[in-house]
BAZAMAR-70276 format. One line per 8 residues: number of its first residue (from 0); their letters; for each residue x, y, z of C-alpha. Coordinates in nm, 2 decimals, always signed. Layout:
REM residues N
NUM> A> X/Y/Z; ...
This chain:
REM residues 600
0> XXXXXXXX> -1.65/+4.51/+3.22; -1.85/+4.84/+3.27; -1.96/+4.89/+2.92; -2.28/+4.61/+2.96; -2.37/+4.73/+3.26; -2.37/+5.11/+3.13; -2.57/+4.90/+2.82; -2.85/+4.78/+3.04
8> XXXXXXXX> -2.87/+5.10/+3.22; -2.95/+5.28/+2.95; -3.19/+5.06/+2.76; -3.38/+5.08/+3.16; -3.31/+5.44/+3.11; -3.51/+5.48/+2.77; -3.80/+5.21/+2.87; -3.87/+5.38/+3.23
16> XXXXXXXX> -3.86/+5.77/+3.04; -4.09/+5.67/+2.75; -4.35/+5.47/+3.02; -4.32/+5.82/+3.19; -4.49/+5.98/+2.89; -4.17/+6.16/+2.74; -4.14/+6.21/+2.38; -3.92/+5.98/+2.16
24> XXXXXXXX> -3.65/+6.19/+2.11; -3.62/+6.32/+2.48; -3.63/+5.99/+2.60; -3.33/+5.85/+2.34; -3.10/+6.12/+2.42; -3.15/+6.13/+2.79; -3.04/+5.73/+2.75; -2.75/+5.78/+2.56
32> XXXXXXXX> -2.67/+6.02/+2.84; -2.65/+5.78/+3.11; -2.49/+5.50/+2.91; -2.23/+5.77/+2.80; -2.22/+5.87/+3.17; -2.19/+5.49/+3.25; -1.84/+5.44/+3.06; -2.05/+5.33/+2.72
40> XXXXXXXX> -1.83/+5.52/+2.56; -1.60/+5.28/+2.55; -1.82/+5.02/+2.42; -1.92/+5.22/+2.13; -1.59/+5.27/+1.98; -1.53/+4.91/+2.01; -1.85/+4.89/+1.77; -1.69/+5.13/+1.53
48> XXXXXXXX> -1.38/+4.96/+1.53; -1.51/+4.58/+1.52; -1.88/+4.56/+1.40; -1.77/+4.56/+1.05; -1.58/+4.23/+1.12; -1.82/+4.10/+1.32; -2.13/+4.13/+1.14; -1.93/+3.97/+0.86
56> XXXXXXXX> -1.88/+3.66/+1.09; -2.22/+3.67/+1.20; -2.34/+3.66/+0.85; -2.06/+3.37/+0.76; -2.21/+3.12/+1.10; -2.58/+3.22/+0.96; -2.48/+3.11/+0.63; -2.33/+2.82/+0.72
64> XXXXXXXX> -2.60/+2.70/+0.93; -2.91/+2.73/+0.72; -2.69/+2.53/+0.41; -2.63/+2.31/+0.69; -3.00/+2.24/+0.84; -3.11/+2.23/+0.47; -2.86/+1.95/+0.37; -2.98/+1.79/+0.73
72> XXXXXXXX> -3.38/+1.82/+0.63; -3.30/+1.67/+0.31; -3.10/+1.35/+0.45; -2.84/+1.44/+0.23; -2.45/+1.32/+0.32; -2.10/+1.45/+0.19; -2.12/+1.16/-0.10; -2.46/+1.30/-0.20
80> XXXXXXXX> -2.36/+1.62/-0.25; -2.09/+1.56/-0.40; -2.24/+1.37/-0.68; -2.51/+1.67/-0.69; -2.23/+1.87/-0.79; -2.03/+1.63/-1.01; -2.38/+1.61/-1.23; -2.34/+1.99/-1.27
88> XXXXXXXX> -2.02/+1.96/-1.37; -1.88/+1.65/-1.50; -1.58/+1.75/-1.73; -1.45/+2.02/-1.47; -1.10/+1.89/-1.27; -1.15/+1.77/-0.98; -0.83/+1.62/-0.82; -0.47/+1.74/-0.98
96> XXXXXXXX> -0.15/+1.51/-0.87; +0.12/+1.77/-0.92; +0.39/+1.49/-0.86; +0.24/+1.22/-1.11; +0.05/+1.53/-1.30; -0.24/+1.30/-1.31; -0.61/+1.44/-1.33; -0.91/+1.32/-1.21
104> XXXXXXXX> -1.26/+1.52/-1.30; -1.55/+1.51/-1.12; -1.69/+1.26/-1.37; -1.36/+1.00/-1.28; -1.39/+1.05/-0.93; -1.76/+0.99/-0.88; -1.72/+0.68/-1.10; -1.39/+0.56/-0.91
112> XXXXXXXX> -1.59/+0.61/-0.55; -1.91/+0.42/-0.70; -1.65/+0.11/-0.79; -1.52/+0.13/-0.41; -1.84/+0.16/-0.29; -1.94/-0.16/-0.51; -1.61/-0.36/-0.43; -1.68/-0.34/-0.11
120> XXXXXXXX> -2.06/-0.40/-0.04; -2.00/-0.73/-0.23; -1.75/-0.84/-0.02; -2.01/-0.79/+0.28; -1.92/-0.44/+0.43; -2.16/-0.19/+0.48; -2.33/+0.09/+0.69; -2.09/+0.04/+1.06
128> XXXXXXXX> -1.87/-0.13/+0.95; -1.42/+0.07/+0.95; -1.17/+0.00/+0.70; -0.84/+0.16/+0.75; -0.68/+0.35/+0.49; -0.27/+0.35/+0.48; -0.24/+0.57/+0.14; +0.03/+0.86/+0.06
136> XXXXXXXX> -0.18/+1.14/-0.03; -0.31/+1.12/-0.38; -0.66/+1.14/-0.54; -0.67/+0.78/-0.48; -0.68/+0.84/-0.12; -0.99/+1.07/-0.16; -1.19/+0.83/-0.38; -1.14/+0.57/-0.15
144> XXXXXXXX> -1.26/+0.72/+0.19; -1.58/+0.87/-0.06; -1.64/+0.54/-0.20; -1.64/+0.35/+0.13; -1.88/+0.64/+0.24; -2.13/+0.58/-0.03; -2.17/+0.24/+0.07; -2.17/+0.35/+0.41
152> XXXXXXXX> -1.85/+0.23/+0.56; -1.67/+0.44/+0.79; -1.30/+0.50/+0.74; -0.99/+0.49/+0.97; -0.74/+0.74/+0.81; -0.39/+0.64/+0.94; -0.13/+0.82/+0.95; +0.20/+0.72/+0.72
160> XXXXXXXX> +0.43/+0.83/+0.96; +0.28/+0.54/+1.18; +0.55/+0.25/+1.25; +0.51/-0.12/+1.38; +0.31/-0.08/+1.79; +0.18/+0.24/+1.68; +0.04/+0.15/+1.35; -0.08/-0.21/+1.46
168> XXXXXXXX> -0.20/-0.03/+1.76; -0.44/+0.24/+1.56; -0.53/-0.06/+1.35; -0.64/-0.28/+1.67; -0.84/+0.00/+1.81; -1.04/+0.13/+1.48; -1.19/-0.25/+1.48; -1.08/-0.23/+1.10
176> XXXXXXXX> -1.27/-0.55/+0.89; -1.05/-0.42/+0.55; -0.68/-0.25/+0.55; -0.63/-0.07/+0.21; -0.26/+0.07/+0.18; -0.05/+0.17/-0.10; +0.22/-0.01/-0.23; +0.44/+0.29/-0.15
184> XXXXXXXX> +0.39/+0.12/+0.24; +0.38/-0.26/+0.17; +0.68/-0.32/+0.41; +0.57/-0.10/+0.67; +0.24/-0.33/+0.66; +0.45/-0.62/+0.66; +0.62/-0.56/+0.97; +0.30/-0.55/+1.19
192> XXXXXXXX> +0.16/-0.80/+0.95; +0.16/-1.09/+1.26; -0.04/-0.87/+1.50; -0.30/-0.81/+1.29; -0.51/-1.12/+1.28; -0.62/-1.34/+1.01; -0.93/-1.20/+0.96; -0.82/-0.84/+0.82
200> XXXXXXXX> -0.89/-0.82/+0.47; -0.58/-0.65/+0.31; -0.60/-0.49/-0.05; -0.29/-0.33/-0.20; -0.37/+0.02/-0.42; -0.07/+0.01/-0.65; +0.18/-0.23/-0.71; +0.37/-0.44/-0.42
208> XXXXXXXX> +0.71/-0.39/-0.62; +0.98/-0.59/-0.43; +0.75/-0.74/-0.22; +0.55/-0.91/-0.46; +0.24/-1.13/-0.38; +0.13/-1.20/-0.09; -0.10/-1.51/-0.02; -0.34/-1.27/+0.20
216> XXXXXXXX> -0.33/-0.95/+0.03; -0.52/-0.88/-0.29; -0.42/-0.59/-0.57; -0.72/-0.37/-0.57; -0.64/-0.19/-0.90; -0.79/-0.53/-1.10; -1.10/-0.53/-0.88; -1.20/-0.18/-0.91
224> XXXXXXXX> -1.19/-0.20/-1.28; -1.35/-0.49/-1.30; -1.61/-0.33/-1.08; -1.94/-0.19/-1.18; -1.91/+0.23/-1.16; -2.24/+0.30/-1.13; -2.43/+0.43/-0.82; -2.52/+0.14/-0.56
232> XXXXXXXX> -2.91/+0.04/-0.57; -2.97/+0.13/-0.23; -2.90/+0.37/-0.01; -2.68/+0.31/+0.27; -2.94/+0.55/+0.48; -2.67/+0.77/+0.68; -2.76/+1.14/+0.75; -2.54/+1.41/+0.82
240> XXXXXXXX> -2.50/+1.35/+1.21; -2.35/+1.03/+1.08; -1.97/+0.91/+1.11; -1.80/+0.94/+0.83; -1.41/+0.88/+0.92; -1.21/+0.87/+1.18; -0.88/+1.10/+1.21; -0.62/+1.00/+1.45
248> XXXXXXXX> -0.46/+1.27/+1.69; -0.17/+1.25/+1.95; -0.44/+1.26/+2.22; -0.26/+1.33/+2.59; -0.21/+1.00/+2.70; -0.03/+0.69/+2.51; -0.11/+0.62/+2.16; -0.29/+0.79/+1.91
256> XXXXXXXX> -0.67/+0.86/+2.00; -0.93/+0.83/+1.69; -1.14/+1.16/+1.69; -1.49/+1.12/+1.48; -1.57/+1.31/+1.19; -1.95/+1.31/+1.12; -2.07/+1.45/+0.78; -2.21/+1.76/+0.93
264> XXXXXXXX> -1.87/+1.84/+1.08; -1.68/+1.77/+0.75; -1.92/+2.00/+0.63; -1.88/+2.27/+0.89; -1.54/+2.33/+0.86; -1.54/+2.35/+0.46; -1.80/+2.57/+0.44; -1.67/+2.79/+0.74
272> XXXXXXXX> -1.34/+2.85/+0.57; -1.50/+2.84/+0.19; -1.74/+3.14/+0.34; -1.53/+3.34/+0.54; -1.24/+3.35/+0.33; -1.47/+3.44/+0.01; -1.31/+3.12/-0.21; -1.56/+3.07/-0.52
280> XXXXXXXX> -1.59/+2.80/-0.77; -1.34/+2.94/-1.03; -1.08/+2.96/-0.73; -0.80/+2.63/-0.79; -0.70/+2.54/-0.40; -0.32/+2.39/-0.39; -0.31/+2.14/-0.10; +0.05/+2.00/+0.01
288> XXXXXXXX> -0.10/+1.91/+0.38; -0.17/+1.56/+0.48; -0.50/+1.42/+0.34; -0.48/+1.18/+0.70; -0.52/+1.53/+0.88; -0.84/+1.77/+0.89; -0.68/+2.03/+0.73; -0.56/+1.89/+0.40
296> XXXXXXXX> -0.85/+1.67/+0.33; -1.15/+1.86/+0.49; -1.07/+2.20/+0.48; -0.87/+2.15/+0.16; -1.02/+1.84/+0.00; -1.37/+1.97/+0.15; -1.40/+2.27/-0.16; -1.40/+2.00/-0.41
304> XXXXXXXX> -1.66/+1.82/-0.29; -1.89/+2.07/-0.20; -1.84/+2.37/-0.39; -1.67/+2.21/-0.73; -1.34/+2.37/-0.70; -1.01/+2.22/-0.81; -0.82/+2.09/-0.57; -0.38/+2.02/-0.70
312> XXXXXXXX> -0.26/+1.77/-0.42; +0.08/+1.74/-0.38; +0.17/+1.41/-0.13; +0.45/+1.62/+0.02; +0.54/+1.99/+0.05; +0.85/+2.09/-0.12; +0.99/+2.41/-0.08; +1.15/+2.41/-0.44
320> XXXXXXXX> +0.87/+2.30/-0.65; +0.57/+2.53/-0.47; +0.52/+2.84/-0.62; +0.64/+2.60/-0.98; +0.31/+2.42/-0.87; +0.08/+2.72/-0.85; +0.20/+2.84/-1.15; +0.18/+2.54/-1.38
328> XXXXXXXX> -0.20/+2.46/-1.21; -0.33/+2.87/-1.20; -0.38/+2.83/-0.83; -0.51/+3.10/-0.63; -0.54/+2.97/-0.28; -0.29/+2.77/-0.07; -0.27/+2.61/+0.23; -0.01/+2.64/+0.51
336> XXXXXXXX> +0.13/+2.52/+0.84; +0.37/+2.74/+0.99; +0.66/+2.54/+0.91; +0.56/+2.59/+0.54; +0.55/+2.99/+0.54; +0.92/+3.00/+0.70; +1.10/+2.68/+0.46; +0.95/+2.89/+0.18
344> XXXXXXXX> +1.14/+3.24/+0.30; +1.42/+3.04/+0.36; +1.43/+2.97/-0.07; +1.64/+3.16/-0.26; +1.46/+3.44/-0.48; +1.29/+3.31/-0.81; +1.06/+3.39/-1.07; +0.76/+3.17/-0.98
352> XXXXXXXX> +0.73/+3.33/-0.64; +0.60/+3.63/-0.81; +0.43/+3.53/-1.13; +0.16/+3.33/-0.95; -0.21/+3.42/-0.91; -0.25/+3.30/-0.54; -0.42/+3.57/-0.38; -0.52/+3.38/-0.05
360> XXXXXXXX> -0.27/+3.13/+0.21; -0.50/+2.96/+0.42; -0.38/+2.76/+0.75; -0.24/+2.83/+1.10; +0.10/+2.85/+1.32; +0.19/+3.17/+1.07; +0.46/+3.36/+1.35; +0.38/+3.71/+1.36
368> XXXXXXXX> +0.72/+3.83/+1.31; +0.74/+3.67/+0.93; +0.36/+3.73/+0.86; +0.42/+4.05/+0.68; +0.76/+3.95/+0.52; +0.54/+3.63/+0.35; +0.30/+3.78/+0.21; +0.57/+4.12/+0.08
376> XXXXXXXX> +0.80/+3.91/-0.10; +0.54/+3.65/-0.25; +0.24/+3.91/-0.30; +0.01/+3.72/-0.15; -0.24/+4.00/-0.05; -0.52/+3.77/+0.24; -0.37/+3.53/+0.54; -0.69/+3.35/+0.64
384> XXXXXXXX> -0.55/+3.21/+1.00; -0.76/+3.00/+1.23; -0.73/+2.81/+1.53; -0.89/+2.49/+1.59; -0.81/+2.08/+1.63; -0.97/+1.77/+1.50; -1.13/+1.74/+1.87; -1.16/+2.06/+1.96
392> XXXXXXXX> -1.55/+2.16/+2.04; -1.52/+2.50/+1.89; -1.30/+2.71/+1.65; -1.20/+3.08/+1.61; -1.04/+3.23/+1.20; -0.92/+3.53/+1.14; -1.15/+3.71/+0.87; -1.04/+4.02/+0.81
400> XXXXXXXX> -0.58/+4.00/+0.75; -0.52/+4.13/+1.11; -0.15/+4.06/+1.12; -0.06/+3.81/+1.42; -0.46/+3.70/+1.47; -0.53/+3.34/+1.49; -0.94/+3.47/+1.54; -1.16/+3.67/+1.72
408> XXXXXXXX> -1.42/+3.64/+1.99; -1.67/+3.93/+1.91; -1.75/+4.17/+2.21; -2.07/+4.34/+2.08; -2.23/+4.01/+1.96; -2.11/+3.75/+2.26; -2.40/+3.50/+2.26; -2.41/+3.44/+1.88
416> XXXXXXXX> -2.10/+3.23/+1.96; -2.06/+3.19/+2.32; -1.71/+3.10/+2.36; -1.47/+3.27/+2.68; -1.08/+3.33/+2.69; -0.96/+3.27/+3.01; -0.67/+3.31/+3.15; -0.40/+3.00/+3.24
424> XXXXXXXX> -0.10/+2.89/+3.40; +0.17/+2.92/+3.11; +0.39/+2.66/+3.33; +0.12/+2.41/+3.41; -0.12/+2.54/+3.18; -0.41/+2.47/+3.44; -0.67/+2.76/+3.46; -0.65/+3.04/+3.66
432> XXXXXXXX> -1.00/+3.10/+3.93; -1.03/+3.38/+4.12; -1.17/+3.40/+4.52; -1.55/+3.31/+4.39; -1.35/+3.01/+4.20; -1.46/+3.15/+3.89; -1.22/+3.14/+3.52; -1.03/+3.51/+3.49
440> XXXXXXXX> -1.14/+3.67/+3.17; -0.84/+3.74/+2.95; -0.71/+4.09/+2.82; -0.44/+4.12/+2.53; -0.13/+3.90/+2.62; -0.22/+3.67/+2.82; -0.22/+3.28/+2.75; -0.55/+3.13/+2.71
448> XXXXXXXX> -0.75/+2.83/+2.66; -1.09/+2.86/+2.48; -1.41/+2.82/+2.66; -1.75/+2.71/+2.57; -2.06/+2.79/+2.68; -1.92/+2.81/+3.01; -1.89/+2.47/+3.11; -1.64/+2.34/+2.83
456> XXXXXXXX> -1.27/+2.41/+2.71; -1.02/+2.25/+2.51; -0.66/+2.33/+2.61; -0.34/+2.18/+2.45; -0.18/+2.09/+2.74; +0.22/+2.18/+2.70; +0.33/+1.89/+2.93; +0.10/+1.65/+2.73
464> XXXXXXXX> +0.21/+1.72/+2.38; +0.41/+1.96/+2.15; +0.40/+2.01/+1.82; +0.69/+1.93/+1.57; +0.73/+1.96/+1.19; +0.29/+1.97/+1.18; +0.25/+1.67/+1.42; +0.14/+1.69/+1.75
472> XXXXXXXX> +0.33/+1.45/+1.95; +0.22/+1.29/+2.31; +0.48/+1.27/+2.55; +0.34/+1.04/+2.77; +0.37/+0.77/+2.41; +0.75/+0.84/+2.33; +0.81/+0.83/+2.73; +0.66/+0.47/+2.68
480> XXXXXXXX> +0.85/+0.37/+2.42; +1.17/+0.48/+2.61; +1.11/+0.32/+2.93; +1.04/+0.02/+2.77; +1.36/+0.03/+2.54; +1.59/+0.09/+2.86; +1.41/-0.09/+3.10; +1.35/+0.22/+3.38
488> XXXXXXXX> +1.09/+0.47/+3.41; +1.32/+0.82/+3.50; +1.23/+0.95/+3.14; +1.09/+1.26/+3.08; +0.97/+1.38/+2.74; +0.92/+1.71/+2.68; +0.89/+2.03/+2.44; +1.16/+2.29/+2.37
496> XXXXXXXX> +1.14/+2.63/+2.17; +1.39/+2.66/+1.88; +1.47/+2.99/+1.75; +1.33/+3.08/+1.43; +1.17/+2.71/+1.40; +0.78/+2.63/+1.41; +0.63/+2.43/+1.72; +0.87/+2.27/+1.94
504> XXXXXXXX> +1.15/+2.01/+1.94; +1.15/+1.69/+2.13; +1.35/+1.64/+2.47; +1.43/+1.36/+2.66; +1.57/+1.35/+2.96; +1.68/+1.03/+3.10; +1.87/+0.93/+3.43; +2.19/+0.73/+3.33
512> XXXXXXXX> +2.34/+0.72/+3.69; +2.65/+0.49/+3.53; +2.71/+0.63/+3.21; +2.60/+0.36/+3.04; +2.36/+0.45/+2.78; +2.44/+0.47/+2.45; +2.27/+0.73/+2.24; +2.35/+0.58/+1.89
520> XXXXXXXX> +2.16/+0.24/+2.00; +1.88/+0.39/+2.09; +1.85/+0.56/+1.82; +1.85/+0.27/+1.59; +1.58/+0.16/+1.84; +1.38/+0.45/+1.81; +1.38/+0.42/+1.44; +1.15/+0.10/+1.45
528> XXXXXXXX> +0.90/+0.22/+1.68; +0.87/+0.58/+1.67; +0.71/+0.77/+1.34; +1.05/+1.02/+1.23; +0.84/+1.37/+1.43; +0.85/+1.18/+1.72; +1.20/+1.11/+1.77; +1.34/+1.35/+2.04
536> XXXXXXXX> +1.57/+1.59/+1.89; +1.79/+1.63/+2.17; +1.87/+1.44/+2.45; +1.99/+1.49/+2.85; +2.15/+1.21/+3.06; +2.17/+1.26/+3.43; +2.29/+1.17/+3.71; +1.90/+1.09/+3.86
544> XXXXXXXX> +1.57/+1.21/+3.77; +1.46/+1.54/+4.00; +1.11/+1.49/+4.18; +0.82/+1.67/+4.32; +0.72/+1.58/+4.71; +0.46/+1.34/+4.55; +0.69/+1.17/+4.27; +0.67/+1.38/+4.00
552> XXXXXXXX> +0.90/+1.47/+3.75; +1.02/+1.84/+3.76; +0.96/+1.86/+3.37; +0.89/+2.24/+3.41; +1.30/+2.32/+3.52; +1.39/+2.09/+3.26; +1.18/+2.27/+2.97; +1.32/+2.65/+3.12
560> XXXXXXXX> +1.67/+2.50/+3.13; +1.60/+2.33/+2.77; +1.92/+2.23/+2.55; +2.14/+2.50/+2.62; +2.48/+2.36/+2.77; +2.57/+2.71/+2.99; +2.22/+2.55/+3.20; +2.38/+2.24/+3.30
568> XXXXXXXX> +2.65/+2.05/+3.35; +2.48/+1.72/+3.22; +2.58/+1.54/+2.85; +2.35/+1.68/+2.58; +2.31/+1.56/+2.21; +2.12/+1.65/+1.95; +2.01/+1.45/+1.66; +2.21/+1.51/+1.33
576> XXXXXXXX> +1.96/+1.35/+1.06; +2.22/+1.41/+0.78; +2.45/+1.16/+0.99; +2.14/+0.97/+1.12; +2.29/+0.94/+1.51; +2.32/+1.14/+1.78; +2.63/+1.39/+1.87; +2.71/+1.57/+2.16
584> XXXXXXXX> +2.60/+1.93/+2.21; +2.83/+2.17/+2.34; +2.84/+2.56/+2.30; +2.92/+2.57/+2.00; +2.67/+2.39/+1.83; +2.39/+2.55/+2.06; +2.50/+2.84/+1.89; +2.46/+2.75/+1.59
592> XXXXXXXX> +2.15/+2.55/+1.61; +2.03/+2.91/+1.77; +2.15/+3.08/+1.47; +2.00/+2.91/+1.25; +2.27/+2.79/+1.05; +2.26/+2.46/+1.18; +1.93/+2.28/+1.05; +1.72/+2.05/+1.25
């Protein structure tokens, strides 16, 4: 902390010499003699070593702000321009299905999104107004949220994964007038179908196969090519500060939370990763994330729409057919989730792996320890890493391939974006204040939440959520479900590190004072209610719950103690998918399981 103070000395130094009548020179070097004296010294080799990277950043936010206030002064939205840019290129590709090998240019999707956009305003939905989307991730997916946009109706992207109370549940809250889902999830819409009300519209995109007709359900397919594809007559009149669509995260309490994405975020976070990772419009992006997520459909989708670039879209990763992909499509960038980066290691050698032209891997949750062996063995020469959530209020990317960065939080340009690291409690995860009762800045190592502008922080709080397969999953939810499947509350949901595997696995820990739970029936319980990330992994049965002098669960021994048998004498099981039930856990499998050569 002494460098600024040696700064202002100095700059003190230099003004009170020259007022003194000194000359220039005499005046500069006496300065840098006191800041030197001062400990600047230190603070100048952190700008040799980090204004490079940081006047790159600097010159990334400017960009991206001035495109953004000029889109803002024009009243412009994502669906303008987007059209702006399918006019310039109309014949280009757009949107690639790598599983159907369907392709959509700029042309088909601006003309698919205007007979959305016409569909819908006829039917008496406009500017305010939510309809829910329940689509696998195809180009369909994207034409229909940008559609509904250009008429001005905001959409609820749900999540697939969603089952019966959570899915009604996210549909109850969005205030939905219109649920469009694929026939791919007809039955899944059927069994919630009764909580709905009557007054949901509901229009099937694809066939209803065994399903088919349903009295209250129309097949959108006919209608949108029956409609007219040309722009509507009026404008809806949304700006950019807008609300364009509604993504659904774990939250921290109960069911999933819809955050709000307004047009000038969407835009914000593609142009921030389009800038600082120096894509261009002849780059192809290959996107295998979610399209219900941020990631796969703003940062991903996001360079389509706004800078022209091909986006391939692949509904679901798969570890065997990737590097195929970005060959048979010329990709050159790719995006990632942890999970991704280590499934693809795990593949045997093959040709594709090194005859692609991806030069870039955008994403986060890259481990440090198989950063370097990813991009060795697949020649992928930039990792653009960030750090960020759908309702986080600020962001950090790594820009220049440090290995193991997530970002960087510049030290000789603070105030151009004022965010603070701070130090936490890694148990509780609450922040640390010293006597004054002020947050303790951070140095390499510690954990940290971000900070902004000195008054807000977002924090992933570890007894609130953990993160499995690329969800983030809220305790406090699959502790509801539980309690309400076994009729007590002595459940505890938690998080658990797995060696060599990305985020954390589920843990329940129930008390089962008779030894009368069955694991197996739960399970098949589970499996109606919970989406398949959510279902705990392993389970604990004991004798009662351990509580705090105020009630409280001790979920922080339970966490330490985890799944390993050698911790406690209590039953543990572990959920074999390949069997779909529980089975115990004893030493033997942990070892295994911590090996590695048992698969979760």
């Amino acid at each position: 902390m002494r460098a600024p103070g040696a700064g202002t000395a100095s700059v003190a130094s230099l003004g009170l010499l020259w007022l003194l009548g000194l000359p220039w020179t005499w005046s500069v070097a006496a300065a840098l003699g006191v800041y030197v004296g001062g400990g600047g010294w230190r603070f100048l080799r952190i700008v040799c070593k980090t204004a490079r990277r940081d006047l790159f950043g600097l010159s990334v936010l400017i960009r991206v702000r001035l495109e953004l206030r000029r889109h803002q002064r024009a009243h412009h939205t994502i669906p303008g321009i987007f059209e702006a840019v399918a006019r310039q290129q109309p014949d280009r590709l757009a949107l690639v299905d790598a599983g159907s090998g369907a392709s959509w240019t700029f042309a088909q999707l601006d003309a698919y999104s205007n007979a959305v956009a016409n569909v819908f305003q006829q039917r008496g939905l406009g500017p305010g107004d939510v309809v829910a989307i329940f689509l696998e991730g195809r180009p369909e997916f994207v034409g229909l949220w940008l559609g509904l946009a250009k008429a001005g109706v905001e959409a609820a992207l749900l999540n697939v994964n969603l089952r019966r109370e959570p899915l009604a549940f996210c549909l109850g809250t969005s205030g939905a007038k219109a649920l469009i889902f694929g026939g791919e999830l007809a039955a899944e819409v059927a069994e919630v179908s009764g909580q709905l009300g009557k007054s949901l519209l509901k229009f099937c995109s694809g066939d209803l196969g065994p399903e088919g007709s349903w009295p209250d359900t129309q097949l959108l397919d006919p209608l949108l090519k029956e409609a007219s594809t040309a722009p509507l007559a009026q404008s809806p009149g949304k700006g950019m500060d807008d609300r364009l669509f509604y993504i659904y995260t774990s939250g921290t309490t109960g069911l999933p939370k819809a955050a709000i994405v307004v047009h000038s975020r969407y835009y914000r976070i593609a142009a921030f990763g389009h800038h600082a990772y120096s894509m261009g419009p002849s780059d192809v992006l290959y996107d295998c994330l979610p399209l219900y997520h941020s990631a796969g459909n703003i940062m991903g989708v996001g360079q389509c729409l706004i800078y022209g670039m091909t986006v391939v879209l692949r509904k679901k990763f798969s570890a065997s057919r990737f590097w195929d992909d970005c060959v048979k499509h010329n990709c050159t960038v790719v995006q990632y989730i942890g999970e991704i980066c280590r499934y693809l290691l795990k593949q045997p050698v093959r040709e594709a792996e090194r005859q692609h032209r991806v030069r870039l891997a955008v994403g986060n949750g890259l481990r440090p320890a198989i950063w370097e062996e990813f991009t060795e063995r697949f020649g992928v020469r930039q990792i653009g890493e960030f750090y960020g959530a759908t309702e986080c209020n600020c962001s950090i990317a790594n820009m220049d391939g440090k290995v193991g960065s997530c970002g960087f939080n510049s030290r000789i340009l603070p105030y151009v974006y004022p965010i603070r690291l701070v130090k936490v409690n890694e148990d509780t995860m609450e922040l640390l204040r010293d006597a004054q009762g002020l947050c303790i800045p951070c140095r390499t190592g510690d954990v940290l939440v971000m900070d902004e502008l000195g008054y807000m922080y977002f924090r992933d709080r570890s007894g609130d959520t953990f993160r499995w397969r690329g969800e983030n999953v809220s305790t406090t939810e699959v502790e509801g479900v539980l309690s309400r499947l076994l009729g007590q509350t002595d459940v505890a949901v938690y998080g658990v590190a797995v060696p060599g595997v990305e985020g954390k696995a589920g843990m329940a820990a129930i008390a089962d004072p008779h030894g009368q739970l069955s694991p197996n029936e739960l399970y098949q319980e589970l499996q109606k209610v919970l989406a398949p990330y959510a279902r705990p992994i392993f389970l604990r049965l004991l004798p009662q719950m351990d509580t705090t002098g105020t009630f409280k669960i001790q979920k922080t021994r339970l966490q330490h103690e985890s799944f390993d048998p050698s911790q406690t004498s209590d039953p543990l099981f572990f959920l074999d998918l390949k069997q779909g039930h529980y089975l115990p856990l004893d030493q033997a499998v942990y070892t295994q399981i911590c090996s590695g050569s048992f698969s979760l």
